[in-house]
C-alpha positions as CSV (number, residue, x, y, z in Angstrom):
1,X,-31.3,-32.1,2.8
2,X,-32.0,-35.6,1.1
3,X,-29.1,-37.3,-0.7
4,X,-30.2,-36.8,-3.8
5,X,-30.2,-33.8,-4.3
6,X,-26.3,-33.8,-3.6
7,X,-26.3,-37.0,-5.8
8,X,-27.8,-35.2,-8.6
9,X,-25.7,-31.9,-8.5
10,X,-22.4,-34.6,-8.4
11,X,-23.6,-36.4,-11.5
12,X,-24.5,-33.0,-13.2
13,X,-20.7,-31.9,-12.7
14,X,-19.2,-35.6,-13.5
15,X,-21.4,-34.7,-16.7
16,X,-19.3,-31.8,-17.4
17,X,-22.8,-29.3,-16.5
18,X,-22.5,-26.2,-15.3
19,X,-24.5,-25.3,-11.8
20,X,-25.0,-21.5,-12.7
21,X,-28.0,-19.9,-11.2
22,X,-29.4,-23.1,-10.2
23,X,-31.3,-22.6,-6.7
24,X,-29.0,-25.3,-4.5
25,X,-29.8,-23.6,-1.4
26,X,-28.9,-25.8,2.2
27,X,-27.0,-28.8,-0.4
28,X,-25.0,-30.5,1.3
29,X,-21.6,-30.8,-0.8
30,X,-19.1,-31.4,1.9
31,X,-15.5,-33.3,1.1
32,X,-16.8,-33.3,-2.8
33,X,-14.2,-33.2,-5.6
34,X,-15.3,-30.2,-7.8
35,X,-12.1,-28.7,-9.0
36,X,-13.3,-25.8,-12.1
37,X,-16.5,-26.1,-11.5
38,X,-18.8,-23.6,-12.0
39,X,-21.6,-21.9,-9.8
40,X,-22.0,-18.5,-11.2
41,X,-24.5,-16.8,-10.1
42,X,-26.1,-20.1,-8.2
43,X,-27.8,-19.2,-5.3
44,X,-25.9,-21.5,-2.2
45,X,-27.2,-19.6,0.6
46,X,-26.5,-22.2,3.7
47,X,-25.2,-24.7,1.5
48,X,-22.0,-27.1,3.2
49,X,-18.5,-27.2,1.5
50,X,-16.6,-28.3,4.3
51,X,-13.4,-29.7,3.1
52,X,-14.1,-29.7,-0.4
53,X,-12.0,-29.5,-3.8
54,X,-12.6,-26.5,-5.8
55,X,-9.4,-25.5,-6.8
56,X,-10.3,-23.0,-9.5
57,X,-14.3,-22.8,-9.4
58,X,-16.0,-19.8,-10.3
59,X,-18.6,-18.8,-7.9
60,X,-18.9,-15.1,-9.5
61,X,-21.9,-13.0,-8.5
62,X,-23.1,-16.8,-6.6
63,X,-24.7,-16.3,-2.9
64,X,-23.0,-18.0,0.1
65,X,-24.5,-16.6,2.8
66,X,-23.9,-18.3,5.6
67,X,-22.6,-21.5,3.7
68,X,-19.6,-23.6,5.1
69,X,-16.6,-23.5,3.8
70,X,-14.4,-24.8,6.6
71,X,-11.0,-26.4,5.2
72,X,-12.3,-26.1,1.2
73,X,-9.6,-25.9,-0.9
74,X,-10.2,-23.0,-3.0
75,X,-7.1,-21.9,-4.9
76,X,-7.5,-19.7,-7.3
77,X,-11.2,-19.6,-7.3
78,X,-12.6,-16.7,-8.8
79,X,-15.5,-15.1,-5.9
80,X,-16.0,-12.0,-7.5
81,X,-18.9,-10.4,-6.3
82,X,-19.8,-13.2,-4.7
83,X,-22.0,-12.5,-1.2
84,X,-20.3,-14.4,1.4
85,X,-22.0,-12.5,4.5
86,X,-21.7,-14.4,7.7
87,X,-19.9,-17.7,5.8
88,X,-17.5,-19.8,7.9
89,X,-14.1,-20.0,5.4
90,X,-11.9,-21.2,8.5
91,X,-8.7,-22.7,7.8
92,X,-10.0,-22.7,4.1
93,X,-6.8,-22.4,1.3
94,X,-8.1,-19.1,-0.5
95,X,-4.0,-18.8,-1.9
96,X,-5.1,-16.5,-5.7
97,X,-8.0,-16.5,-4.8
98,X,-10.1,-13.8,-6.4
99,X,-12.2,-12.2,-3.9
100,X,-12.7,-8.3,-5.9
101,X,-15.9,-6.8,-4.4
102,X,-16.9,-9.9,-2.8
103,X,-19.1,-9.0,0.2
104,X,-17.5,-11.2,3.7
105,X,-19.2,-9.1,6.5
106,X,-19.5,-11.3,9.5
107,X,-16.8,-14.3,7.8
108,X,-15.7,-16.3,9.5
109,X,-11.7,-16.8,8.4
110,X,-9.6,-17.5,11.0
111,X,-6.6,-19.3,10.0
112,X,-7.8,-19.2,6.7
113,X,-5.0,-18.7,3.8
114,X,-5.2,-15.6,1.4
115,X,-1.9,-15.1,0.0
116,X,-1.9,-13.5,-2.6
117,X,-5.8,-13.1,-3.0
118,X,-7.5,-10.1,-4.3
119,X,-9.9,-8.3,-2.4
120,X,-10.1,-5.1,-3.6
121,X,-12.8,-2.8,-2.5
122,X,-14.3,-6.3,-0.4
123,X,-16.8,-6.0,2.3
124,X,-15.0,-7.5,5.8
125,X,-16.6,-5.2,8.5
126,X,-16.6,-7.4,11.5
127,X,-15.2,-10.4,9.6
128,X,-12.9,-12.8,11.8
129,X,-9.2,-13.4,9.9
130,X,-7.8,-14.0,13.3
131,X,-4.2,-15.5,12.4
132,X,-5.1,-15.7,8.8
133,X,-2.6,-15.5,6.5
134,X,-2.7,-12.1,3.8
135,X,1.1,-12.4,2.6
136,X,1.2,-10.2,-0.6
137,X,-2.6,-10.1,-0.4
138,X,-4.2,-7.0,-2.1
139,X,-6.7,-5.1,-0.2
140,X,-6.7,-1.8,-1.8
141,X,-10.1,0.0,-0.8
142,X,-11.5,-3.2,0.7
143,X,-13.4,-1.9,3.8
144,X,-12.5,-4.3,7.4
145,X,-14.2,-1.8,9.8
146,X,-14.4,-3.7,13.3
147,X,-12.6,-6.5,11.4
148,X,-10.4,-8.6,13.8
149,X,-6.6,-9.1,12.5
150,X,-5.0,-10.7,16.0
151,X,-1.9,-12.6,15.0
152,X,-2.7,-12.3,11.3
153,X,0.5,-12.4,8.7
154,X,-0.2,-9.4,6.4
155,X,3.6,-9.1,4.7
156,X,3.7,-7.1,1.9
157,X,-0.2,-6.9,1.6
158,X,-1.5,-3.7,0.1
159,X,-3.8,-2.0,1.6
160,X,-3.4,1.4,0.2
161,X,-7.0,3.1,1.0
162,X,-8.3,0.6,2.9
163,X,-10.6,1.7,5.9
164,X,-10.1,0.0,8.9
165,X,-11.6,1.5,10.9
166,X,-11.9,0.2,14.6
167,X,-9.9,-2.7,13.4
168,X,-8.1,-5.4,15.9
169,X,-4.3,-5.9,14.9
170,X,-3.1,-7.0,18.2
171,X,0.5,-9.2,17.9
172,X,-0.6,-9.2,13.7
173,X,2.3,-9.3,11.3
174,X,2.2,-6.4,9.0
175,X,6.4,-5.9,7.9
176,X,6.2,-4.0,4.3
177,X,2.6,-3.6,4.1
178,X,1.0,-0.9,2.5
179,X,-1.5,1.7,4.2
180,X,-0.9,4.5,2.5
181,X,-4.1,6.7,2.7
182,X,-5.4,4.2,4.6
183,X,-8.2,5.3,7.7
184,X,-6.7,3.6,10.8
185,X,-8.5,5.4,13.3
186,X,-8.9,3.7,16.5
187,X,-7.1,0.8,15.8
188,X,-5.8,-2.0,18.1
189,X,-2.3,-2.7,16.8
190,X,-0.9,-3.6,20.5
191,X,2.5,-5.1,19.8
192,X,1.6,-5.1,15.9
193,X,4.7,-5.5,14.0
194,X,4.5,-2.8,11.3
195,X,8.3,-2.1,10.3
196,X,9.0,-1.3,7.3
197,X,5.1,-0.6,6.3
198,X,4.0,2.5,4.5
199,X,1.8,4.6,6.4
200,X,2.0,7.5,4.4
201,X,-1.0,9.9,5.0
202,X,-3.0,7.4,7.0
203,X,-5.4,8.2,9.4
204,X,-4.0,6.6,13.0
205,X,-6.1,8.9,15.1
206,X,-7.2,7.2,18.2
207,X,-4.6,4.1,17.8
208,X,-3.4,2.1,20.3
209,X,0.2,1.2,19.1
210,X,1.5,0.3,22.6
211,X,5.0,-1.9,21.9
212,X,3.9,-1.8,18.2
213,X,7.5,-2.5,16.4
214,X,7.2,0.8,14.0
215,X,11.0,0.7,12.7
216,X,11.9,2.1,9.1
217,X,8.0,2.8,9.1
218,X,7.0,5.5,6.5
219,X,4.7,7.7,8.6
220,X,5.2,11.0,6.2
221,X,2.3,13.2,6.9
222,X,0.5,10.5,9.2
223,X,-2.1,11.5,11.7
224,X,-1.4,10.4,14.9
225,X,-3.9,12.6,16.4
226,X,-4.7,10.9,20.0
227,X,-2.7,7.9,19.2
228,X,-1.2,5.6,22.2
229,X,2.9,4.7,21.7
230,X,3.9,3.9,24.9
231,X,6.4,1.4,24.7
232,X,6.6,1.7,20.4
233,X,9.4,1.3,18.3
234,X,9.9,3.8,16.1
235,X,13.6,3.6,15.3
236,X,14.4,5.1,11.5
237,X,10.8,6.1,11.3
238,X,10.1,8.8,8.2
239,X,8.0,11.4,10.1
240,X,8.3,14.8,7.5
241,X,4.6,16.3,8.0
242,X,3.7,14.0,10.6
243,X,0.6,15.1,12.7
244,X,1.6,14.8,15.9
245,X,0.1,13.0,19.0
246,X,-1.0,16.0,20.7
247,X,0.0,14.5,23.9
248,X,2.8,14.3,26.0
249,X,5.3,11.1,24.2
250,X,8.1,10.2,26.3
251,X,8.1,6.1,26.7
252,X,9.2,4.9,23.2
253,X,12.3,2.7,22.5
254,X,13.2,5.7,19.4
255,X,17.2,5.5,18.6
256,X,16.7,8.5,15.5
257,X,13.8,9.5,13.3
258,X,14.0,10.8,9.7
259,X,12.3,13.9,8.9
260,X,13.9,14.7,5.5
261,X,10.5,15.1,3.3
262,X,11.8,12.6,0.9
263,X,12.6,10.2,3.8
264,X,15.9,9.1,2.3
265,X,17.7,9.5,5.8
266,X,19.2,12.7,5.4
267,X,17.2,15.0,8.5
268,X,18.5,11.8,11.1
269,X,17.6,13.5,14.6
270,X,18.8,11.6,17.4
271,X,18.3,14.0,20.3
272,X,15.7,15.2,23.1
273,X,13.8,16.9,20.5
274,X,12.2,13.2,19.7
275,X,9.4,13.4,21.8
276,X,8.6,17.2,21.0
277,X,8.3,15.8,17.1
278,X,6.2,13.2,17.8
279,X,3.7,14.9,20.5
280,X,3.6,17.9,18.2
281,X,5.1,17.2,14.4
282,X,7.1,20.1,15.3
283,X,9.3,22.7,13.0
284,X,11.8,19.4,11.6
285,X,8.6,17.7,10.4
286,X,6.6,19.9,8.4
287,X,8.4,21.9,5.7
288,X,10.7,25.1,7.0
289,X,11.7,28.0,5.1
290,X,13.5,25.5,2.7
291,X,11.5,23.6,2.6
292,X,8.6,23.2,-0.3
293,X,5.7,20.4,-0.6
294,X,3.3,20.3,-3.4
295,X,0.3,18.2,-1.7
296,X,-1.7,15.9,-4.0
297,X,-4.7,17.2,-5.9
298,X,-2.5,20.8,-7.1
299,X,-2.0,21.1,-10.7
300,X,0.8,23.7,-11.6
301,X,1.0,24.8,-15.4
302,X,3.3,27.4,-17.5
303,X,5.7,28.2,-14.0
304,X,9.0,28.8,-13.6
305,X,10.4,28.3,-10.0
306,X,13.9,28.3,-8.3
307,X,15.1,27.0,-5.6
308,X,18.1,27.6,-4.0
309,X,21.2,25.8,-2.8
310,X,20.4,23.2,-0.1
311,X,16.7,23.6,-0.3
312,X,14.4,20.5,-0.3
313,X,11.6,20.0,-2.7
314,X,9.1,17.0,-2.9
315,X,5.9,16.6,-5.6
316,X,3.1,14.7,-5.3
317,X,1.4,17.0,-7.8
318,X,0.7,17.4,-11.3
319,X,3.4,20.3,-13.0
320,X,2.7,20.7,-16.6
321,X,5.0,22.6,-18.8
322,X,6.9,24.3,-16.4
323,X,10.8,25.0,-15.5
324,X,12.4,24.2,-12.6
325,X,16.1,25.7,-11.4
326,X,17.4,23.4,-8.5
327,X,20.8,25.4,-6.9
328,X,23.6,23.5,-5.0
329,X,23.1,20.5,-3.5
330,X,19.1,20.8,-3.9
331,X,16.7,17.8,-3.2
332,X,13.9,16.9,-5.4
333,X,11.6,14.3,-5.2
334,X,9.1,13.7,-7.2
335,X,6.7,11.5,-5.3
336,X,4.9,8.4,-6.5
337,X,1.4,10.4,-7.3
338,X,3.4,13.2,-8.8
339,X,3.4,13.7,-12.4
340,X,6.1,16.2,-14.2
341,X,4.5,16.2,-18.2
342,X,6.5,18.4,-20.9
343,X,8.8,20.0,-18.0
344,X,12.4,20.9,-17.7
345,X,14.8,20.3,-14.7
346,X,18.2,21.7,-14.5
347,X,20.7,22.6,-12.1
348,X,23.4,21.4,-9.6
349,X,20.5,19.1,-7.8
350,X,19.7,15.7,-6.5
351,X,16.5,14.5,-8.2
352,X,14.5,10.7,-7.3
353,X,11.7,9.9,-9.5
354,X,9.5,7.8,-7.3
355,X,6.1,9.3,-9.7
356,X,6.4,10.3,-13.3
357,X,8.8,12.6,-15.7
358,X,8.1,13.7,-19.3
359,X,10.5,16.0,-20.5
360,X,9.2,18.9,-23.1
361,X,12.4,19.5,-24.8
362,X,15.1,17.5,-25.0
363,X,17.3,17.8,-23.2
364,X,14.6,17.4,-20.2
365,X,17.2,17.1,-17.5
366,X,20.4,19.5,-17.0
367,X,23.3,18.5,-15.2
368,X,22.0,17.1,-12.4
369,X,24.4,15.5,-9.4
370,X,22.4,12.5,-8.7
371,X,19.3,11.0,-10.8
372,X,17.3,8.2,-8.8
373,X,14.3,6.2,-10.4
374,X,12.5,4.1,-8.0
375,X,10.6,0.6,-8.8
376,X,7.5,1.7,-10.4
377,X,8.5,5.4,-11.7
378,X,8.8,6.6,-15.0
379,X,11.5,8.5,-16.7
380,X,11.4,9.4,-20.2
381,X,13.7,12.4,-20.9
382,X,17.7,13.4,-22.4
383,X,19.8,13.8,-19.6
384,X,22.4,16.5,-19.9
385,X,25.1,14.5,-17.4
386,X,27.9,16.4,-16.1
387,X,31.5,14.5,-15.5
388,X,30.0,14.1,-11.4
389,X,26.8,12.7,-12.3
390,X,25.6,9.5,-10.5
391,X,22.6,7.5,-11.9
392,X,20.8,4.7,-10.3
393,X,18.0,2.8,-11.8
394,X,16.4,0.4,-9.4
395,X,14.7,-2.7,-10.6
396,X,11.3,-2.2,-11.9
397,X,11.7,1.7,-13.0
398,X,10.1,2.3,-17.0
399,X,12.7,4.8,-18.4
400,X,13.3,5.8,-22.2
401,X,15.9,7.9,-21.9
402,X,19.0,8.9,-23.7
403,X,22.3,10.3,-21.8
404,X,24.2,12.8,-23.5
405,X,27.6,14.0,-22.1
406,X,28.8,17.4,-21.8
407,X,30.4,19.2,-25.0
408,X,33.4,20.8,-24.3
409,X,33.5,24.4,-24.9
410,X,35.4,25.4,-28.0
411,X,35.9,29.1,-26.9
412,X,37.7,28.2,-24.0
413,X,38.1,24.0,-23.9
414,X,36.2,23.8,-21.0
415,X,33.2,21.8,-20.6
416,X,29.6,23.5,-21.2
C-alpha cells in the first residue's frame, strides 16, 4: 500500500477523527501511536498493526481478518464482535481486553497476554494460544474446539460452559480454573496442571490426563467416560457422582479422594477401593440409601421432606415453599445453581449455602448446628440459633439476616 494512505489515516486521528466504517483494507499502520482511537465497524481486513499503540481503541463490530497484530499493545481495547479469523495477535498485550463474541478462529496468539480479557461466547476453534497467558481470563461459553493451549497460564480463568472440545492442554497451567459444565471430550491435558480447578459436570470423555496434577480438583458428577489417568494426581479429588472411567485404573499417584456430595472432605477414602471408584464411580460416589441429590433443572413446590440423622442432602434445584426437617447431624448443601425461595429449614443439621435461601416465614432457619455461606451465596432469612450453633460467613456471601437466640422456656426454665 502507498504511504499515503497510512499518512492520511495518521493525520485523520492526530485530527481527533474517527476511522469507523471507513474501508482501510491492506493499510499498513505498523508501530503507529493510536491510543483510544476508534475503528468501529471499519473494515481492516489484511491491514498491519505490528507493534502498535492502541491501548484502549474500540474496534467493535470492525473486520480484522487476517490483519497483524504481532506485539500491538492493546490494553483494554474493546473487540467486541470484532471478526479476527485467521489474525496473527502473537505476543500482543490483550491484558482487559474486551473480546465478548469476537470471532478468532484460526488466531494466531501465542504468547499473547489475555489476563483478565473477556471472551465470552468467542469463536477460537483451531486458534493458537500456545503459552498465552489467560490468568483470571473469562471464557464462559467461548467455543476453543481444536484450539491449542500447550504451556498456556489459565489461573483462575473461567471457563464454566466452554466447549473444548479436542482441545491441546499439554504441560498448560490451569490451578483454580473453572470448567464447570464445560465439554472436555478428547482433550490433551498430558501433565496439565489442573489442581484446584472445578470440573464439576464436565464432559472429560475421551481425555488424555496422563501425569495431569488433578489434586483438590472438583470432579463431582464428571464424566470420565474413556478418559486416560495413568500416572495422574488426583490426591483430595471431590468425586461424589463421578462417571467413572469404565476401564481398569490402577497407575495414579491418589493418597485419598472425597466423595461426600458436598465435597467438604467428610467421605475421605484412602483404601483399595480407589481404583474401583474411579474405573466405575462406584456405590461411595453416587448417592446411597442416605443419600439425596436434587439434579439441576427440578423444581419442587408445596413439599414437606425429612431426612433423618446422618443423612446427606445436596440442591442444585429450585424448592419453592416447601419444609424441610434435617435429623442429627444431617448435611445440607444447597449448591450454587440451587435456589430455596419462601422455604423453611429446621432441625439438628449442618447447612452450607453455596446457591440461594429465602426464608417464607420468619424464623426461616431452626436451630441448626452449623450455618455456612460460601462467596457468592445468598442468605436472607431469621435464624433460630441454639446455644451450639456455629456460623461462618465467608467473604463475598450477600446475607440479610437477623439471629435470634433461644427463649428459655417459662414452664420448665429450659430453653425452647
Amino acid at each position: 500500500m502507498s504511504n499515503f494512505k497510512r499518512d492520511s489515516t495518521l493525520r485523520k486521528l492526530e485530527r481527533g477523527g474517527a476511522l469507523d466504517r471507513l474501508d482501510l483494507r491492506e493499510v499498513d499502520l505498523s508501530n503507529a501511536a493510536m491510543e483510544g482511537a476508534s475503528f468501529r465497524r471499519a473494515e481492516l481486513d489484511g491491514a498491519r498493526f505490528e507493534q502498535s499503540q492502541l491501548k484502549g481503541a474500540n474496534f467493535k463490530g470492525a473486520t480484522l481478518r487476517e490483519a497483524y497484530l504481532a506485539g500491538a499493545d492493546l490494553r483494554d481495547a474493546n473487540l467486541d464482535n470484532a471478526d479476527l479469523e485467521g489474525a496473527n495477535l502473537e505476543r500482543a498485550d490483550l491484558t482487559g481486553a474486551n473480546l465478548t463474541r469476537a470471532n478468532l478462529e484460526g488466531a494466531a496468539l501465542g504468547g499473547a497476554k489475555l489476563c483478565g480479557a473477556r471472551l465470552k461466547y468467542a469463536e477460537l476453534q483451531t486458534a493458537n494460544l500456545a503459552g498465552a497467558d489467560l490468568t483470571g481470563a473469562v471464557l464462559m461459553h467461548a467455543d476453543l474446539g481444536a484450539a491449542y493451549l500447550g504451556g498456556a497460564v489459565g489461573r483462575d480463568a473461567d471457563l464454566h460452559n466452554a466447549d473444548l472440545a479436542g482441545a491441546n492442554f499439554e504441560e498448560a497451567d490451569f490451578c483454580g480454573a473453572r470448567f464447570d459444565d464445560a465439554n472436555l471430550s478428547g482433550v490433551r491435558a498430558f501433565r496439565a496442571k489442573l489442581s484446584n480447578a472445578h470440573l464439576g459436570k464436565a464432559n472429560l470423555s475421551g481425555a488424555d490426563l496422563s501425569e495431569a496434577d488433578l489434586s483438590d480438583a472438583d470432579l463431582r458428577h464428571a464424566d470420565l467416560t474413556g478418559a486416560t489417568l495413568r500416572g495422574a494426581d488426583l490426591t483430595g479429588a471431590r468425586i461424589a457422582g463421578l462417571i467413572g472411567t469404565g476401564a481398569p485404573v490402577d497407575d495414579v499417584r491418589v493418597q485419598w479422594l472425597d466423595t461426600s456430595p458436598s465435597g467438604d472432605g467428610s467421605g475421605r477414602v484412602s483404601n483399595g477401593k480407589i481404583p474401583s471408584l474411579l474405573a466405575n464411580g462406584g456405590a461411595l460416589a453416587t448417592p446411597g440409601a442416605n443419600t439425596r441429590y436434587f439434579g439441576r433443572g427440578d423444581v419442587l413446590k408445596d413439599a414437606t421432606l425429612s431426612f433423618g440423622a446422618g443423612a446427606t442432602v445436596e440442591i442444585d434445584s429450585v424448592f419453592e415453599n416447601c419444609t424441610i426437617a434435617l435429623g442429627q447431624g444431617a448435611e445440607l448443601v444447597i449448591a450454587e445453581s440451587g435456589v430455596l425461595a419462601d422455604c423453611t429449614i429446621s432441625g439438628d443439621g449442618n447447612i452450607t449455602v453455596h446457591g440461594k435461601f429465602f426464608e417464607r416465614e420468619s424464623p426461616g432457619i431452626v436451630g441448626p448446628k452449623r450455618l455456612i455461606v460460601s462467596s457468592g451465596a445468598a442468605l436472607v432469612s431469621a435464624v433460630q440459633q441454639t446455644e451450639g450453633t456455629a456460623f461462618v460467613f465467608e467473604p463475598g456471601c450477600s446475607l440479610r439476616m437477623k439471629i435470634l437466640k433461644t427463649k428459655p422456656n417459662k414452664t420448665n426454665g429450659r430453653a425452647s
